[in-house]
N, C-alpha and C positions, 0 to 999 in steps of 0.2 A: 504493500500500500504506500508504505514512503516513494518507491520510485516513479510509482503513477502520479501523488502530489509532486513529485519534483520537475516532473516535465511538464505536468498544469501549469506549474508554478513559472516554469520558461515560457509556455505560450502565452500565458496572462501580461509577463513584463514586457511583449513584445506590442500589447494594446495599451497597455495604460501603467503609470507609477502609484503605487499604491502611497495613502497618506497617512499619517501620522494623528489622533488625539490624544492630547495627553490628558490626566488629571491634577489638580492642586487641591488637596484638604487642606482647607484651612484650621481646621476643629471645629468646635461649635458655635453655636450663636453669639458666642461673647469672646475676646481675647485670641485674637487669630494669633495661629502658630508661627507665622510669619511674616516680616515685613515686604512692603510692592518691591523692595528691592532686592533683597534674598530671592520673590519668585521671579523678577525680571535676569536677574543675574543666571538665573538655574535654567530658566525658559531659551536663555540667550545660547550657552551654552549647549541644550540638546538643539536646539535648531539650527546649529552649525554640523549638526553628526547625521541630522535626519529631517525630513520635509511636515514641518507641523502644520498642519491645517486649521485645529481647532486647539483650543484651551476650554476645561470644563473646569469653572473654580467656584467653591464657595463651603461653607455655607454664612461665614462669619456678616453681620452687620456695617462691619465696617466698610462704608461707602468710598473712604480716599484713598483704599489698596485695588478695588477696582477701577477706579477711575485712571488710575496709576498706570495699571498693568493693561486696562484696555488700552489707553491710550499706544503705549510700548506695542501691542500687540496688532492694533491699527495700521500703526506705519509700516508695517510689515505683512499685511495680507492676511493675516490669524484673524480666526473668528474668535468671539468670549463669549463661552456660554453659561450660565449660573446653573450651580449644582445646589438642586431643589428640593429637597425630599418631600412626599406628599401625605401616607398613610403610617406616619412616625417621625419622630423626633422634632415635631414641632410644639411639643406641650410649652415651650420656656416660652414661646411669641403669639400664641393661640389659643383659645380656648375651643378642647375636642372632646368629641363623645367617644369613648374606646371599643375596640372591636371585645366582641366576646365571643363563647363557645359556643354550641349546639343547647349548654345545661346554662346556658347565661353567665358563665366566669371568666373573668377576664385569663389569658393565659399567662403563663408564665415570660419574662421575659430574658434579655441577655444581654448583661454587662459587659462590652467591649470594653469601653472606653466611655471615657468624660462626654458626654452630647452623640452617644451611640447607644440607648438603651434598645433598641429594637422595640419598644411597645410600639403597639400598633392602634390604629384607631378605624373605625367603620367605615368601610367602603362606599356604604349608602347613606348615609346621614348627607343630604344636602350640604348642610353647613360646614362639613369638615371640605367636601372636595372645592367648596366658595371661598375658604379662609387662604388656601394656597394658590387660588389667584389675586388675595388681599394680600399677601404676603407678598408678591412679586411686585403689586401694583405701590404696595406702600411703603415698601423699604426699598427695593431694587431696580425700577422702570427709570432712574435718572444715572442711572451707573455704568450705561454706552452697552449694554450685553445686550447679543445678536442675537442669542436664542437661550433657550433652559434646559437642561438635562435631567427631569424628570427620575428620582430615585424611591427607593422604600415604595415602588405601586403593587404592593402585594397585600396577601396578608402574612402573620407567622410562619413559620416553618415548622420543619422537628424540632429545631431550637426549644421550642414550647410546648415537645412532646406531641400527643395525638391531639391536645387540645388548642396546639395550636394549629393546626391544618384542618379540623372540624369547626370553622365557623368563616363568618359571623353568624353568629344564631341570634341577633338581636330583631327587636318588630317589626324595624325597617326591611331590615333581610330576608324573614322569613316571607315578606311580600313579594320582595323582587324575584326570591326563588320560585316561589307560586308560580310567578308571573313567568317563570320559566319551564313550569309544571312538573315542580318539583318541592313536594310535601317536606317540609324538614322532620315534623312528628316521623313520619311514614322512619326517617334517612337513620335518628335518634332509635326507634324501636327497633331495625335492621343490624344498626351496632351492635346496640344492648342486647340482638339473641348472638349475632353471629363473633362478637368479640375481634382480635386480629382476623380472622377470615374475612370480615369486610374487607379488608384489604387487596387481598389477592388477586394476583394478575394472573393470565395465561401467559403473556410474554410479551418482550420488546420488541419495537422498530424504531428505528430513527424517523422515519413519515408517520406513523401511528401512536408514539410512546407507547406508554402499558397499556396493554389491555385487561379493565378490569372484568371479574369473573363475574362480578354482580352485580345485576344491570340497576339497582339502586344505585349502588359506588359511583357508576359510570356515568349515571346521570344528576348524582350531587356534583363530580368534579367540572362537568361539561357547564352545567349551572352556575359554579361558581367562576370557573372564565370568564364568563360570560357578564357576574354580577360586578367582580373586580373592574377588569378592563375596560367596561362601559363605562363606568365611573373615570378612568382613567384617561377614556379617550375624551369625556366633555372635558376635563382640565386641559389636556394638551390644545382640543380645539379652543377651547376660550384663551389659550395663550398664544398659540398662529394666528388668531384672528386680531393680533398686536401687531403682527407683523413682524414673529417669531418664530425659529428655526427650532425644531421640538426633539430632542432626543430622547429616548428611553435606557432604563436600567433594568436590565432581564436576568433571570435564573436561567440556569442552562436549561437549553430544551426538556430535557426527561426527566426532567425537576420541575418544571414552570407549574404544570396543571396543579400541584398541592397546593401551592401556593395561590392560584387564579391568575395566572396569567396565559391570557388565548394569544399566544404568538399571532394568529390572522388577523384576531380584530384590533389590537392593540399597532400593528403594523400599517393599516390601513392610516392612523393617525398622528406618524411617525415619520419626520424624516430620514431618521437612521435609529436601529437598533443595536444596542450596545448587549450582549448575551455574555454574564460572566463567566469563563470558560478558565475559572483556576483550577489548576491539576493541582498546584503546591501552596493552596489556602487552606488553613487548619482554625477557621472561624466561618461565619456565617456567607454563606452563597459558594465559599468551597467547596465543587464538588463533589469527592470524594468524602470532605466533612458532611456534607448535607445529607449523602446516599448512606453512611453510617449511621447517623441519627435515625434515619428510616428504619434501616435492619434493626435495630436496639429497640426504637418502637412497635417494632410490630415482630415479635420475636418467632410470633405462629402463622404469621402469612406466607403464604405458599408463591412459587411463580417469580419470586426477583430475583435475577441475575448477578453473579459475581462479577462487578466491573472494574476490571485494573483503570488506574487513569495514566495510563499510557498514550502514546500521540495516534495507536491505531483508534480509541475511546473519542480524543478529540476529534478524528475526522468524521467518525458515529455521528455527534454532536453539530458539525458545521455542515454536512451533509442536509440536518436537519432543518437548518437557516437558508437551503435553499429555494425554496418555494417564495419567498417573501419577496414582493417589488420594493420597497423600502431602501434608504441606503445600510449596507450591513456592517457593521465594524465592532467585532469580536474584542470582548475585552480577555487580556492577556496580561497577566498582576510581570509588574517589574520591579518592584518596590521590595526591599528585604528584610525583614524581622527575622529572627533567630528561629522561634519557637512558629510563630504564626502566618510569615510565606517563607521560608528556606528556599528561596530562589537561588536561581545558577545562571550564568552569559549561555551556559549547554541547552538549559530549560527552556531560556527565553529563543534561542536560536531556532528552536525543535520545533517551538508552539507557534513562532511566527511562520517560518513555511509553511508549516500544515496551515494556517491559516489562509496565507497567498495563494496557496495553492488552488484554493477553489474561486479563486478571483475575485475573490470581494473588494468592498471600497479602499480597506483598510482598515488597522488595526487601533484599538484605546489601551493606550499603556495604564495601566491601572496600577494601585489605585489612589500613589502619591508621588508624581515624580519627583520632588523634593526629598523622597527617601531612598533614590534609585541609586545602587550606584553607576557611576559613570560606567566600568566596565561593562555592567548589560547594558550598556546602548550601544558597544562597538560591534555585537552581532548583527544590528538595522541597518548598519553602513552599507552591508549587505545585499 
């Protein structure tokens, strides 16, 4: 399989150069981890090694480091897009209603980091998906950014156990489900006899994901795509309709549906999709962390496959992102923590071909190039 992507990978560079987005965390809402000049300095520096397109930076308050940095970024061709988070971590700037379970509990959540707790709030509540176009309109619509990067459009994960991938079960919810023709009572009693077994697949495709054994399961998850991403796509449209370039933040494919995220419909509303595709993320949207949490969860479900995250798994995965007209750009972590991505220049070398390979737009260095080191960007020179 590597030498069929390698010769994709030639024919592709022979129509078009693929480009470059990066990301800048700033941390959270208050007290950016960064000065415009640290990320100007750092921005300057990789786009002497590689062809940056875009910058996705945010989420801090602080208006005169983007002003700063757009500016820098301007005279240069680089678009500035604000990293937005929509369905979490906006409690400290908003007041939100939270998602809850199937039993009405809120789930568990996950302490990364300082302005990373992963809670989550209702996909359906009117008010939360209205607060994060006030958000944009009221602190960030004077700060020169081209478009938004749309993050957190999910719900929970396994991070949160089964209670986090069994809801929203709140009143709003269970309407919209209806509305899908899908009884939550009915989805609740179906658990409660069949326990882990709800879960169970027959088996995977990279065009189909799982397929569940129980046509209940399969039409809670199909439902929830469906309740998520709709929600997901009036935020994005109410923010193109600014005259905004709209990015999205995706679970890898054969992960998304627990989550609610409908690759088609969420695509449809997207100028480019960003599908976290970390093999060496040992926290939240990694992978291989995430497919573990599953097995752990569901100890008696039958029908899931042992999957190494190996570059044949990634091509499984980008395989997947073929069907979508959107523009596509795989995110790819470069950024190195010890413990929580152990990245390598080998890793990053691996992950970018196989990415190319299928000719996509290009690649989003994730998920802070300010933590990167230099070394992994001498494989992109590439």
């Amino acid at each position: 399989m590597f030498f069929v992507g390698l010769m994709t990978l030639l024919a592709c560079q022979k129509d078009q150069e693929a480009g470059y987005i990066v990301q800048v965390s700033l941390g959270g809402w208050h007290s950016p981890d960064y000065t415009a000049e640290q990320i100007i300095g750092r921005i300057d520096t990789v786009s002497q090694l590689i062809p940056v397109q875009k910058v996705i930076i945010g989420w801090s308050q602080d208006k005169e480091i983007y002003r700063q940095v757009g500016e820098y970024l301007h005279d240069r061709d680089i678009r500035m897009l604000l990293w937005l988070p929509v369905f979490a971590e906006t409690e400290e700037v908003c007041e939100n209603s939270p998602a809850v379970d199937l039993w009405g509990q809120v789930p568990a959540n996950y302490d990364l980091a300082a302005g990373e707790g992963f809670r989550f709030n209702c996909p359906s509540d009117p008010q939360n998906t209205a607060n994060v176009v006030a958000i944009y309109d009221r602190l960030f619509s004077d700060c020169g950014f081209d478009g938004v990067f749309l993050d957190r459009i999910r719900t929970q994960s396994f991070v949160g156990g089964l209670s986090g991938v069994l809801g929203c079960g709140c009143p709003l919810c269970v309407k919209r489900y209806a509305a899908e023709g899908v009884d939550i009572q009915t989805v609740k009693s179906e658990y409660e006899t069949l326990g882990d077994a709800f879960f169970s697949v027959s088996g995977y495709t990279p065009t189909e994901g799982f397929n569940f054994e129980n046509p209940v399961a399969a039409a809670f998850f199909k439902a929830k795509g469906h309740v998520v991403s709709a929600s997901v796509a009036a935020v994005a449209d109410s923010l193109r309709s600014r005259g905004l370039e709209v990015g999205m933040d995706l679970y890898a494919p054969f992960m998304a549906p627990f989550v609610g995220q409908d690759y088609a419909l969420l695509a449809g509303h997207a100028d480019f999709i960003k599908p976290m595709l970390y093999r060496q993320t040992f926290a939240p949207a990694g992978m291989g962390f995430e497919y573990e949490l599953l097995r752990k969860a569901l100890p008696a479900a039958t029908g899931y496959p042992t999957f190494k995250m190996d570059v044949d798994f990634l091509h499984l995965q980008l395989e997947a992102m073929e069907p979508y007209s959107c523009g596509k750009y795989p995110g790819i972590e470069i950024n190195y923590r010890e413990v929580v991505a152990p990245t390598s220049p080998a890793y990053i070398s691996e992950s970018l071909k196989a990415v190319l390979g299928h000719c996509f737009d290009g690649a989003v260095l994730s998920w802070n190039i300010m933590e990167a080191p230099l070394s992994h960007l001498e494989p992109l020179k590439q």
